[in-house]
C-alpha positions as CSV (number, residue, x, y, z in Angstrom):
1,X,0.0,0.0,0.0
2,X,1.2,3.1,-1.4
3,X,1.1,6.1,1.6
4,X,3.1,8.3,-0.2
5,X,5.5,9.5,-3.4
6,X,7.7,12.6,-4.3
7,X,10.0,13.3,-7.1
8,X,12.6,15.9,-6.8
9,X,14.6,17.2,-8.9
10,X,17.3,20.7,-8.7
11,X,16.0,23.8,-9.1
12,X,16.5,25.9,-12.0
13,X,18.7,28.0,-9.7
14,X,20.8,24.9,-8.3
15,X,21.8,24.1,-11.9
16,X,23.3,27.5,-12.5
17,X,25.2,27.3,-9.5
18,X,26.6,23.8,-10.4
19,X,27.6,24.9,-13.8
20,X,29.3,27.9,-13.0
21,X,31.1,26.1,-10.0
22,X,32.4,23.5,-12.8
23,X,33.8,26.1,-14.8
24,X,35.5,27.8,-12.1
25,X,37.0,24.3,-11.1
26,X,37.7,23.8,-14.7
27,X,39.3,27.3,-15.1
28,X,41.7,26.7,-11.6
29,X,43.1,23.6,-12.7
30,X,43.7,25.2,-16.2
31,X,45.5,28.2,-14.4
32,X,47.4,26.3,-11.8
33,X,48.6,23.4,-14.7
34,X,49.6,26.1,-16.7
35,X,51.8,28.1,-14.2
36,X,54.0,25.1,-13.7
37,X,55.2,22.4,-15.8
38,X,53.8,22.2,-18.9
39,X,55.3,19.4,-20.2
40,X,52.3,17.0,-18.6
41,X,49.3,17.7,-20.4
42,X,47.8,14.4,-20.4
43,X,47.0,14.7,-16.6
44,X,44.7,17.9,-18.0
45,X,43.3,16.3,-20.4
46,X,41.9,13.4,-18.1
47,X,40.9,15.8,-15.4
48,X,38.5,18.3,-17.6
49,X,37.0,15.2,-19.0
50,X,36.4,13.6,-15.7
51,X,34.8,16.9,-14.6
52,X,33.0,17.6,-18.0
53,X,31.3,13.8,-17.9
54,X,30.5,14.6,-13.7
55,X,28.6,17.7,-14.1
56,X,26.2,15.9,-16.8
57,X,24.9,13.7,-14.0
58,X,25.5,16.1,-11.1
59,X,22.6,18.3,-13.2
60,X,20.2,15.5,-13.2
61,X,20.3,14.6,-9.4
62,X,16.6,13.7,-8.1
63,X,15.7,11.8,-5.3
64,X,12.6,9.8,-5.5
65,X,10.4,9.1,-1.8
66,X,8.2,6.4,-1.8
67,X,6.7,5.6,1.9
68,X,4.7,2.5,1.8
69,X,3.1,-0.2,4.5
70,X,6.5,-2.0,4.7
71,X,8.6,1.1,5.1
72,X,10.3,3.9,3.2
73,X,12.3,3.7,-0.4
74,X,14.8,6.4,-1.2
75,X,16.5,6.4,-4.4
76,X,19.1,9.6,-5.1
77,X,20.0,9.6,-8.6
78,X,23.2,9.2,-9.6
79,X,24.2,7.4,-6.2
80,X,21.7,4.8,-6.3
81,X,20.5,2.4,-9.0
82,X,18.3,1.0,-6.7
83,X,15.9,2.0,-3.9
84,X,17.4,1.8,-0.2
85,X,15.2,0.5,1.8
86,X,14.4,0.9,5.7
87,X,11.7,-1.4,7.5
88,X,9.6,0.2,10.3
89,X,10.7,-1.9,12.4
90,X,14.2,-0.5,12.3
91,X,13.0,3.1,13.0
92,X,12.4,4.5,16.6
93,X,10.8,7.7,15.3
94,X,10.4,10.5,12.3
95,X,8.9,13.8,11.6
96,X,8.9,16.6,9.4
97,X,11.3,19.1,10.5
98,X,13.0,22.5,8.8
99,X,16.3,22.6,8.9
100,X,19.7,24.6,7.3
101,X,21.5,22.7,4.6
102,X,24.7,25.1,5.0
103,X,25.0,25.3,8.4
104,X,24.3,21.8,9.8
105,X,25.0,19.7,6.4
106,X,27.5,21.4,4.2
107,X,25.2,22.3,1.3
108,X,22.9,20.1,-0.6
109,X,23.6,16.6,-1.9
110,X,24.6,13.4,-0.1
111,X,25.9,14.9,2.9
112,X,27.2,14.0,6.5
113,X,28.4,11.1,8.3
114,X,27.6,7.8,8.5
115,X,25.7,8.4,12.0
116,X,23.5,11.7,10.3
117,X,23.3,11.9,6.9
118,X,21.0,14.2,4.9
119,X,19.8,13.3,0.9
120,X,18.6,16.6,-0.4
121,X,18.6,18.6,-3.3
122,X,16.9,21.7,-2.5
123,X,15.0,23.7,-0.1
124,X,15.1,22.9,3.7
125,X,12.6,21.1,4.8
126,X,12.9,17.4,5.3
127,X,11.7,14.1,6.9
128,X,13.9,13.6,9.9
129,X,14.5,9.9,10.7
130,X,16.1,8.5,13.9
131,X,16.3,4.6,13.9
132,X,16.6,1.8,16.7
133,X,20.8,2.3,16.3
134,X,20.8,6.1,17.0
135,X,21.3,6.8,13.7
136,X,19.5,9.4,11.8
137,X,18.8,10.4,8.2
138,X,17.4,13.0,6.9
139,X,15.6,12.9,3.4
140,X,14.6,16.4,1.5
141,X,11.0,17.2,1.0
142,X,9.6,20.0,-1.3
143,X,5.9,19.2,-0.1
144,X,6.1,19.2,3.8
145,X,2.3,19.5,3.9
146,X,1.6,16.7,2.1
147,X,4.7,14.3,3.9
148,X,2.8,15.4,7.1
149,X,-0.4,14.2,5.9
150,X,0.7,11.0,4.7
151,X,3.0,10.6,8.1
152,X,-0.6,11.3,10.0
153,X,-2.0,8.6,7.9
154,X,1.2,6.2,8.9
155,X,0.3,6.7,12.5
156,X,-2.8,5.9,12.6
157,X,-3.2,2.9,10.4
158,X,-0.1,1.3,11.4
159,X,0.3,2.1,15.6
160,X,3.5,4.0,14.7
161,X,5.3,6.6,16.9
């Protein structure tokens, strides 16, 4: 049973900004090779087509949320081919929460350590998740209304905290 499902994907905004940080990394690594030895040009080479075949997939980053009567999928695109999965058994509690991507994350993306990490890819709002291990995650949300809703829903028809 299908409780909930949200597809994000950047912003229009976010796109800009990872562009024009690729071309400034492109542009440094340019500057720098250049003001030493020139004879290796093949280490160039590789790099700008390493970072010109990244930025491609960085630009088409989504993260699909699917909650369902067996627990919540999570699939970020590029990182994950398939869903991760976590049972509701394994959590000990979750809400909607807003929250700073800068400040307590880094910025958006896959973010954080292995004991709080954060899936995002814009705004900051997200679905706070603390399991049965003390672990937490934290998973984006660009329709906190309806998450809340379907969280409500969760509660009620499966005795959840």
């Amino acid at each position: 049973m299908l409780f909930y499902e949200e597809k994000q994907f950047l912003r229009s905004n976010s796109i800009v900004w990872v562009a024009i940080a690729s071309l400034l990394i492109t542009f440094l690594v340019i500057v720098i090779n250049f003001s030493g030895d020139k004879s290796d040009l093949n280490g160039l080479f590789i790099l700008s087509i390493v970072i010109i075949s990244i930025v491609p997939l960085l630009l088409l980053a989504s993260i699909h949320l699917r909650i369902e009567k067996d627990g919540i999928y999570i699939k970020y695109f590029p990182f994950h081919f398939k869903p991760l999965f976590f049972k509701w058994s394994e959590i000990d509690h979750f809400e909607i929460r807003k929250y700073n991507p800068l400040t307590e994350y880094g910025g958006w993306g896959v973010k954080g350590t292995r004991k709080n990490r954060v899936y995002n890819v814009s705004g900051d709002m997200g679905l706070q998740i603390t399991f049965k291990t003390g672990k937490k995650l934290l998973i984006g949300t660009v329709e906190p209304q309806k998450l809340e809703e379907a969280l409500l829903e969760i509660r009620e028809k499966l005795n959840l905290k």
